[in-house]
Backbone as XML, in Angstrom:
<?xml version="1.0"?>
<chain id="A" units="angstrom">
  <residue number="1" name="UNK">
    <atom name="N" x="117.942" y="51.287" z="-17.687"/>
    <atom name="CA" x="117.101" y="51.541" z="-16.543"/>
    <atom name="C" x="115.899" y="52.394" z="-16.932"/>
  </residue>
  <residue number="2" name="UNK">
    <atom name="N" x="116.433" y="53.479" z="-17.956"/>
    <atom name="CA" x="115.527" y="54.346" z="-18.290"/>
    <atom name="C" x="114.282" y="53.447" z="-19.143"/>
  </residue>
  <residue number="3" name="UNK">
    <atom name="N" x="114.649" y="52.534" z="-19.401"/>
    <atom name="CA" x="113.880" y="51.639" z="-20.760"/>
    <atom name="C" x="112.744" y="50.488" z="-20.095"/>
  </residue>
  <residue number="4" name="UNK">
    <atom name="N" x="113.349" y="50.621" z="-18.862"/>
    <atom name="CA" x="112.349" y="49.213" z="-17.622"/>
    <atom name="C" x="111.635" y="50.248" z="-17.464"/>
  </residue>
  <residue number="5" name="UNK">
    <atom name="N" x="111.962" y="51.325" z="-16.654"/>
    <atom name="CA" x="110.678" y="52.375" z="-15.727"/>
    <atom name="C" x="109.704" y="52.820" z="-17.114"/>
  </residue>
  <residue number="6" name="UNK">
    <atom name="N" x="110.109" y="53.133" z="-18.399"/>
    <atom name="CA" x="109.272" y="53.457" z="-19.245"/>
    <atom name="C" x="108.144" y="52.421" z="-19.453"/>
  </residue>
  <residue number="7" name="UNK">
    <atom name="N" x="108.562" y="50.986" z="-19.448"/>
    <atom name="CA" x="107.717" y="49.912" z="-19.465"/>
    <atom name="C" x="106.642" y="49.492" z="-18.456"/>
  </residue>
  <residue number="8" name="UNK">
    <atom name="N" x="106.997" y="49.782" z="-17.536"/>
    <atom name="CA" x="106.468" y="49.295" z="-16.409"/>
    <atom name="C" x="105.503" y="50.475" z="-16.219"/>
  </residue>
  <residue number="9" name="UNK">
    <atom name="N" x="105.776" y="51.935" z="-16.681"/>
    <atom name="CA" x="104.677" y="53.191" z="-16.465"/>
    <atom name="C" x="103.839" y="52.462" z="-17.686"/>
  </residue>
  <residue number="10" name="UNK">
    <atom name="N" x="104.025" y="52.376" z="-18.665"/>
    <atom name="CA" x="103.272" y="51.987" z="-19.702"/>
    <atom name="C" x="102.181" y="50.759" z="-19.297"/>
  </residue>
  <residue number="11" name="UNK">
    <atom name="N" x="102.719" y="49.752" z="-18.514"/>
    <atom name="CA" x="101.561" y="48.251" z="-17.964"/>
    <atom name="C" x="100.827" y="49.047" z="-16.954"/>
  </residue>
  <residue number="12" name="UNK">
    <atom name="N" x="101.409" y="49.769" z="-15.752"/>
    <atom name="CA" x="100.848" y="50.839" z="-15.341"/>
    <atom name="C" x="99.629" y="51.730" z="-15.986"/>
  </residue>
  <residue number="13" name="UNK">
    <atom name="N" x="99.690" y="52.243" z="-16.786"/>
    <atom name="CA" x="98.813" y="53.038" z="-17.245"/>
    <atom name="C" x="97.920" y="52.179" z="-18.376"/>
  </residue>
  <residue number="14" name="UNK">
    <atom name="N" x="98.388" y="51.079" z="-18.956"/>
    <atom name="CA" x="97.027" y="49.931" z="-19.619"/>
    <atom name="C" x="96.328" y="49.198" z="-19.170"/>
  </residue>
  <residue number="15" name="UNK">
    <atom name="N" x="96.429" y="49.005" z="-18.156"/>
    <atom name="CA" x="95.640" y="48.013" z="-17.281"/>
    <atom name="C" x="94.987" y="49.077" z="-16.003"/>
  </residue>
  <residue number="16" name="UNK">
    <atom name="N" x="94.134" y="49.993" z="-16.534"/>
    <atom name="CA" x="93.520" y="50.822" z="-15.601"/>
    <atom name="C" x="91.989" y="49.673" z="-14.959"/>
  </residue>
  <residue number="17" name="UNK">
    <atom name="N" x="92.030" y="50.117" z="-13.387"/>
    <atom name="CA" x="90.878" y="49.391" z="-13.044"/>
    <atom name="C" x="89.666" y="49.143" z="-13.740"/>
  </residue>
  <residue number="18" name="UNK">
    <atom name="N" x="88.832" y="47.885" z="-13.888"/>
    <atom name="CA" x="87.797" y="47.951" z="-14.432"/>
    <atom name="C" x="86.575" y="49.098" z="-13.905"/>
  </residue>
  <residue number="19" name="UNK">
    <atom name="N" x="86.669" y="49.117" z="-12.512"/>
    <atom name="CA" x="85.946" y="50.336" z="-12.102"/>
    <atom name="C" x="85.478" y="51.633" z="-12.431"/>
  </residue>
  <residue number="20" name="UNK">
    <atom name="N" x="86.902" y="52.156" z="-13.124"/>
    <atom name="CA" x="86.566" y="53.128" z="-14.115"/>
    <atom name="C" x="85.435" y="53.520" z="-14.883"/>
  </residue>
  <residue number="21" name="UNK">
    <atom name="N" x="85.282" y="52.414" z="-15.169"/>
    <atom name="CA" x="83.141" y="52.850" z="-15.967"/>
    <atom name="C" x="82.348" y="52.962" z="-15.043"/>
  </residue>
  <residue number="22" name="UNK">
    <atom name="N" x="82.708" y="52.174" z="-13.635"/>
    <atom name="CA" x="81.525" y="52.396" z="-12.957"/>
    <atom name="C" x="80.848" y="54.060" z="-12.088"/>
  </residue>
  <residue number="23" name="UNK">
    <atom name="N" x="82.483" y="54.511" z="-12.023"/>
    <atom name="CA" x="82.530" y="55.895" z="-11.553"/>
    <atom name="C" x="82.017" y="56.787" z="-12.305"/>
  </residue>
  <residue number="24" name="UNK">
    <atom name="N" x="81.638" y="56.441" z="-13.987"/>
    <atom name="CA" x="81.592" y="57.824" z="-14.432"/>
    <atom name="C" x="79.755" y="57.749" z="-14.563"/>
  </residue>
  <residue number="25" name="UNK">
    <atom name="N" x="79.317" y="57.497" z="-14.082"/>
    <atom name="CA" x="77.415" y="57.398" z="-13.814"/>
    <atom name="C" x="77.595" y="58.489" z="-13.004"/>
  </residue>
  <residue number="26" name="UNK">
    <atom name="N" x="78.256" y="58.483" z="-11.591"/>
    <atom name="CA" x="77.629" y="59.173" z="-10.386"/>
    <atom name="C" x="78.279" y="61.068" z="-11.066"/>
  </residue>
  <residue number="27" name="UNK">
    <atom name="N" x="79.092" y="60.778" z="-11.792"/>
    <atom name="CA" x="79.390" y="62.219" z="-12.446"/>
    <atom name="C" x="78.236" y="63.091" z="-13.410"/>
  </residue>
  <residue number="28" name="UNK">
    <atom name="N" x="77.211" y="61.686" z="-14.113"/>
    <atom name="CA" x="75.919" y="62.954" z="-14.851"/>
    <atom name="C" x="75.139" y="63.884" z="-14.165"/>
  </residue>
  <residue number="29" name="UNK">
    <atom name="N" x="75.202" y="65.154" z="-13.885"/>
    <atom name="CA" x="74.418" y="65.790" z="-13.422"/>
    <atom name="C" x="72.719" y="65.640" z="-13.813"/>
  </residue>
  <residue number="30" name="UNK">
    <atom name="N" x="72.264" y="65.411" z="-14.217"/>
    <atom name="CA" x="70.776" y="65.161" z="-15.153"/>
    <atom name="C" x="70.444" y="63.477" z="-14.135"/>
  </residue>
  <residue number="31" name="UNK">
    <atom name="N" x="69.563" y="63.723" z="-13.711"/>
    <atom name="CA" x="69.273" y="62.600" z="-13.002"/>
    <atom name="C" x="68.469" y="61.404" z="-13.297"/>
  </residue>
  <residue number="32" name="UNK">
    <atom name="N" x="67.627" y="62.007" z="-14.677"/>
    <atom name="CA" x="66.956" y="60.963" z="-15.363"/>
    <atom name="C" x="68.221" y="60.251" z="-16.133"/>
  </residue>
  <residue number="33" name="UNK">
    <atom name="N" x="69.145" y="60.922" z="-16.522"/>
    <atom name="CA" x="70.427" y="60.702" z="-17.441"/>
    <atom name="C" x="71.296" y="59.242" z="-16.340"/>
  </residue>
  <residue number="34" name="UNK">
    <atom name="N" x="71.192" y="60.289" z="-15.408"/>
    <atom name="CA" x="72.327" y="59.153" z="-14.297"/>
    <atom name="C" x="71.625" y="57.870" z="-13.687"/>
  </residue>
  <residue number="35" name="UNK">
    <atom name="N" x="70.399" y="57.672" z="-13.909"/>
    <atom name="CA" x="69.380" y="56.370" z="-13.678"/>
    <atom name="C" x="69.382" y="55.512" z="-14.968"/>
  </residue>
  <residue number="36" name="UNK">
    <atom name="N" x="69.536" y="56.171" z="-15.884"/>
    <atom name="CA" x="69.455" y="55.183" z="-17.060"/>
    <atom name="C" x="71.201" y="54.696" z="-17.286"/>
  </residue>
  <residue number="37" name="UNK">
    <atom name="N" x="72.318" y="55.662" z="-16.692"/>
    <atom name="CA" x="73.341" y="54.977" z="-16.854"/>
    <atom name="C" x="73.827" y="54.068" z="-15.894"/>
  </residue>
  <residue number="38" name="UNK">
    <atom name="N" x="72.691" y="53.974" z="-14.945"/>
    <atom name="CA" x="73.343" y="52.717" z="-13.932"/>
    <atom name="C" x="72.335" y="51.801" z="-14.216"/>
  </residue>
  <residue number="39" name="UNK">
    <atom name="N" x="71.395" y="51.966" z="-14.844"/>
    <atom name="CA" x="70.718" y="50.850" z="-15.401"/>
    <atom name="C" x="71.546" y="49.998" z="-16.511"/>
  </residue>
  <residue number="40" name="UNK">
    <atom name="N" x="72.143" y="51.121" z="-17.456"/>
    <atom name="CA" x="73.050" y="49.972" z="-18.462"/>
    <atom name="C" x="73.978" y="49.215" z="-17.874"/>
  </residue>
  <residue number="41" name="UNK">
    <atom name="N" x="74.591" y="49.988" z="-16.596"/>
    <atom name="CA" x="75.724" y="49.097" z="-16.183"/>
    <atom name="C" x="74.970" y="48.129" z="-15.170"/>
  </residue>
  <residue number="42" name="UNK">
    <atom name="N" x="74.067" y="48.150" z="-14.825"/>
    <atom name="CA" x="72.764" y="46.960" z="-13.989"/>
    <atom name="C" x="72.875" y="45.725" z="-15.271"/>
  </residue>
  <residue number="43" name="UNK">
    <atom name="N" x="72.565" y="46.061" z="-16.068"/>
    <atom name="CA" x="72.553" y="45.188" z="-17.326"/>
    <atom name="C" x="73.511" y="44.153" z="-17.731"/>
  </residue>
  <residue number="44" name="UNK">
    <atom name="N" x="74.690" y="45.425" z="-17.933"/>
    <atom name="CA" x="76.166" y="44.703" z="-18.484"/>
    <atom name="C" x="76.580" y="43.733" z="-17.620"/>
  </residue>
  <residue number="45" name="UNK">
    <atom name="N" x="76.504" y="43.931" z="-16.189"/>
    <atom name="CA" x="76.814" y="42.818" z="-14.743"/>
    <atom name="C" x="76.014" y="41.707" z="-15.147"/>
  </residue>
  <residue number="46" name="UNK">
    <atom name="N" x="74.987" y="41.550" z="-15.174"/>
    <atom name="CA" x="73.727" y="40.836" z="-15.041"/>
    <atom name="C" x="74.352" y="39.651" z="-16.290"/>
  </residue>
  <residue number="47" name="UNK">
    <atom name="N" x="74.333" y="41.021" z="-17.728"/>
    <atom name="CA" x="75.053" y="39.701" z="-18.646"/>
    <atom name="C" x="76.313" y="38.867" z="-18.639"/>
  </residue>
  <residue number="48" name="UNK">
    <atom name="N" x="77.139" y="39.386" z="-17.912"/>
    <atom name="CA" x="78.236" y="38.993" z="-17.499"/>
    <atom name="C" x="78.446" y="37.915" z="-16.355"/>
  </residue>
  <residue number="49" name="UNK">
    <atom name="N" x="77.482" y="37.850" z="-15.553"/>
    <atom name="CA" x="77.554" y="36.890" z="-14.872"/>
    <atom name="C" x="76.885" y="35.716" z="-15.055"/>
  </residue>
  <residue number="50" name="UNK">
    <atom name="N" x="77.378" y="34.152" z="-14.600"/>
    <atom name="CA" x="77.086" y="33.169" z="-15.106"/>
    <atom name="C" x="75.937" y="32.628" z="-15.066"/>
  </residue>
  <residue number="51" name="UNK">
    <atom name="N" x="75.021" y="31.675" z="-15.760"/>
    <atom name="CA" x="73.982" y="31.235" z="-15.485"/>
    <atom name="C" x="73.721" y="30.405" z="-14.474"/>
  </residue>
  <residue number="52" name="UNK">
    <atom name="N" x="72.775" y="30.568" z="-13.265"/>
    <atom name="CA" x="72.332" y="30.044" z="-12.578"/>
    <atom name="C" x="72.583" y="28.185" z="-13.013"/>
  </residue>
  <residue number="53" name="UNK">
    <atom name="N" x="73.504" y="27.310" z="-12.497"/>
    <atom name="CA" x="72.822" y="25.907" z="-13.043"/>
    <atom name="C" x="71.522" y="25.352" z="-12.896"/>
  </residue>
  <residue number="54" name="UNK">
    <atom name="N" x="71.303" y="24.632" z="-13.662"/>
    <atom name="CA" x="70.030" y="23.930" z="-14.113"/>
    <atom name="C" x="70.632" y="22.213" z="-13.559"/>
  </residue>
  <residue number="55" name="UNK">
    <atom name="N" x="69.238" y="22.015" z="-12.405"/>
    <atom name="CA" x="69.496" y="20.558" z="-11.799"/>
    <atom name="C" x="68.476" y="20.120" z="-12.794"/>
  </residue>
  <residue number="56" name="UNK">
    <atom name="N" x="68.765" y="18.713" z="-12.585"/>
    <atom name="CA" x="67.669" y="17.964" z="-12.891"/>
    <atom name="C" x="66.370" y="18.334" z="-12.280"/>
  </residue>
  <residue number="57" name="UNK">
    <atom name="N" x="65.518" y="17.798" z="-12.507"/>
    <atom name="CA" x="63.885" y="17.657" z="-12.176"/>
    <atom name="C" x="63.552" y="15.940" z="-11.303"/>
  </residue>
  <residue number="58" name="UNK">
    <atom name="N" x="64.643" y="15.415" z="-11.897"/>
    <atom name="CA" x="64.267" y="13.427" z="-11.780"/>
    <atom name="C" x="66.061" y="13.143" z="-11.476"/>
  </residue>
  <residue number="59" name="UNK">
    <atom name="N" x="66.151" y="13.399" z="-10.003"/>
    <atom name="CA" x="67.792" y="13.123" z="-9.957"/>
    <atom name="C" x="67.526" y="11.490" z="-9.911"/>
  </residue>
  <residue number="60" name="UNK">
    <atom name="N" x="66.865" y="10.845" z="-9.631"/>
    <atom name="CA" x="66.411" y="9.278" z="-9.137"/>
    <atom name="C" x="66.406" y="8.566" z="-10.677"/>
  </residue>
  <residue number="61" name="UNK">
    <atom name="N" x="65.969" y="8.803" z="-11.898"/>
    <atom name="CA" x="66.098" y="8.878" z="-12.986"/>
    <atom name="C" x="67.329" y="8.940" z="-13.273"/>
  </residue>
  <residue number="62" name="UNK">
    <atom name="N" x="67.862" y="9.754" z="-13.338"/>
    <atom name="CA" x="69.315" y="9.909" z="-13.650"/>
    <atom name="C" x="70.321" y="9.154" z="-12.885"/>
  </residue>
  <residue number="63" name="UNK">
    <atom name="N" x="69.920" y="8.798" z="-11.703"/>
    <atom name="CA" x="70.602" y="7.753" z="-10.652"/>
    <atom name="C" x="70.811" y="6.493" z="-11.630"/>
  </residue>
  <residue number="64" name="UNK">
    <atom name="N" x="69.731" y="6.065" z="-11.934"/>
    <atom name="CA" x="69.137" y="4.706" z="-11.988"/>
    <atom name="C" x="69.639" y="4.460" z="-13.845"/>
  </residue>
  <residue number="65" name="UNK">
    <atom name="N" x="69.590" y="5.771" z="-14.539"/>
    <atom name="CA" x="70.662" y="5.307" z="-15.958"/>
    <atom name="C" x="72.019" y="5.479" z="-15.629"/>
  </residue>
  <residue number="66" name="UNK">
    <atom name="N" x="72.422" y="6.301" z="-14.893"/>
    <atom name="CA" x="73.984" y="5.995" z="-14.843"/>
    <atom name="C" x="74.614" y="4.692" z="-13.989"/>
  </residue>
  <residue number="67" name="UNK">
    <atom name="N" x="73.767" y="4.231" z="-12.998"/>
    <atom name="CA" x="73.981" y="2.247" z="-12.817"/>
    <atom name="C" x="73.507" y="1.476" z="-13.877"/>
  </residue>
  <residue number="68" name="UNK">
    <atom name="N" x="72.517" y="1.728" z="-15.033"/>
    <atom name="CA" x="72.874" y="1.423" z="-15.660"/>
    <atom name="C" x="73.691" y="1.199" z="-16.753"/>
  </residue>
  <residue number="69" name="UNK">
    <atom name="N" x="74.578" y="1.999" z="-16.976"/>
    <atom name="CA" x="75.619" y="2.730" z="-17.809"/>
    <atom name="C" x="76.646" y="2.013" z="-17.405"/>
  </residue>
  <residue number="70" name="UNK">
    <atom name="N" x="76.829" y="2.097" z="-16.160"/>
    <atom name="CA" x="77.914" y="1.297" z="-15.410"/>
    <atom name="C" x="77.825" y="-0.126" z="-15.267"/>
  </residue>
  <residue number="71" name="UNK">
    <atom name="N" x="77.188" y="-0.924" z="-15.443"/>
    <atom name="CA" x="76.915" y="-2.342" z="-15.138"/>
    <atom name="C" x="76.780" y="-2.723" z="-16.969"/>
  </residue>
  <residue number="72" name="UNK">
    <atom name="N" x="76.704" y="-1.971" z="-17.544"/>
    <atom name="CA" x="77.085" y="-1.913" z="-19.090"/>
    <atom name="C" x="78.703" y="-2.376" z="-19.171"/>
  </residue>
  <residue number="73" name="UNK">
    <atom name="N" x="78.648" y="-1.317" z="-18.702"/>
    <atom name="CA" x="80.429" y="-0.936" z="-18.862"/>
    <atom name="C" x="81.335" y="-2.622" z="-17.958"/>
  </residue>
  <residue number="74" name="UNK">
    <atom name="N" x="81.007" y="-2.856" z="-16.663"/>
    <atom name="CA" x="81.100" y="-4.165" z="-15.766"/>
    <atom name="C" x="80.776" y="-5.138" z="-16.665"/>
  </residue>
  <residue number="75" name="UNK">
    <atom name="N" x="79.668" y="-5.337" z="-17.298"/>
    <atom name="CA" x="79.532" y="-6.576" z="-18.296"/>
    <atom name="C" x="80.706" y="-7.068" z="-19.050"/>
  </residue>
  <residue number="76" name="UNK">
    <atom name="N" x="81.191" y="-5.712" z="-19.919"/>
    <atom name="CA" x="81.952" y="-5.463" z="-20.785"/>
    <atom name="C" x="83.574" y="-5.619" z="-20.523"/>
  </residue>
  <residue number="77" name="UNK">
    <atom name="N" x="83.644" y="-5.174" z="-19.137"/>
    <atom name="CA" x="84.936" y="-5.699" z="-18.529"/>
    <atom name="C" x="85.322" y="-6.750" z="-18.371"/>
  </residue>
  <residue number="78" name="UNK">
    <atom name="N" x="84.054" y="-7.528" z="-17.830"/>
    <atom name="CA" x="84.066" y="-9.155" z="-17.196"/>
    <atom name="C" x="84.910" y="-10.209" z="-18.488"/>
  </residue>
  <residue number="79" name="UNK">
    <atom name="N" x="83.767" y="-9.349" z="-19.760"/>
    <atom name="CA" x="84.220" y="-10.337" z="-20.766"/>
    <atom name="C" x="85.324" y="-10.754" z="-21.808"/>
  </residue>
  <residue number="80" name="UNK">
    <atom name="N" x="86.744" y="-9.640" z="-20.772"/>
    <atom name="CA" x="87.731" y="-9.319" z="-21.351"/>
    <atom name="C" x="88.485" y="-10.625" z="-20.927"/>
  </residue>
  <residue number="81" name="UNK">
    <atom name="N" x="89.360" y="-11.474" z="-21.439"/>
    <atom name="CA" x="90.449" y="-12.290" z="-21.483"/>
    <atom name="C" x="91.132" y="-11.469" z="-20.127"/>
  </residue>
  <residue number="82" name="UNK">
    <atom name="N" x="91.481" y="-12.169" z="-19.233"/>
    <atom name="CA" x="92.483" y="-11.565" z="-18.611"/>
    <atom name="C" x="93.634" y="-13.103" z="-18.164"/>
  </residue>
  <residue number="83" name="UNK">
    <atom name="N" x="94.225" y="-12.879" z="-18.876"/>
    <atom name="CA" x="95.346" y="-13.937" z="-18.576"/>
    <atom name="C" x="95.691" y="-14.527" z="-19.789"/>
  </residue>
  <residue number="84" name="UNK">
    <atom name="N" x="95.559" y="-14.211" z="-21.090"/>
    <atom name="CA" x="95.567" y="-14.619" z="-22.052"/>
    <atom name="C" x="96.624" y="-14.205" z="-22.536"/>
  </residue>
</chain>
């Protein structure tokens, strides 16, 4: 019993919130100090989050090769033996 509660304090205490970094900015007393440390963490978010997707420019273009892609592919079916 003694050997579970030791384990479980231990996952407990490794898996501390990610938040933790974010709290320790508002603690610099120096205020030019505490603007530049929420700027790095402005940063670290920014890189961390995903890139905006990128659409096409010519979705009508892209319409018009993937029927063709497909009527490729339909040709190619047609000319299969089926009953053979």
């Amino acid at each position: 019993m003694k050997l579970l509660s030791l384990i479980t304090l231990g996952l407990l205490v490794g898996f501390a919130p990610p938040s933790a970094a974010v709290e320790q900015c508002r603690f610099i007393q120096a205020k030019a100090e505490r603007e530049a440390c929420y700027e790095r963490q402005a940063v670290a978010l920014e890189a961390k989050r995903k890139p905006e997707p990128v659409y096409d420019s010519k979705p009508m273009e892209s319409l018009q090769q993937m029927r063709r892609d497909d009527e490729e592919v339909y040709k190619s079916l047609r000319s299969i033996c089926r009953g053979c």
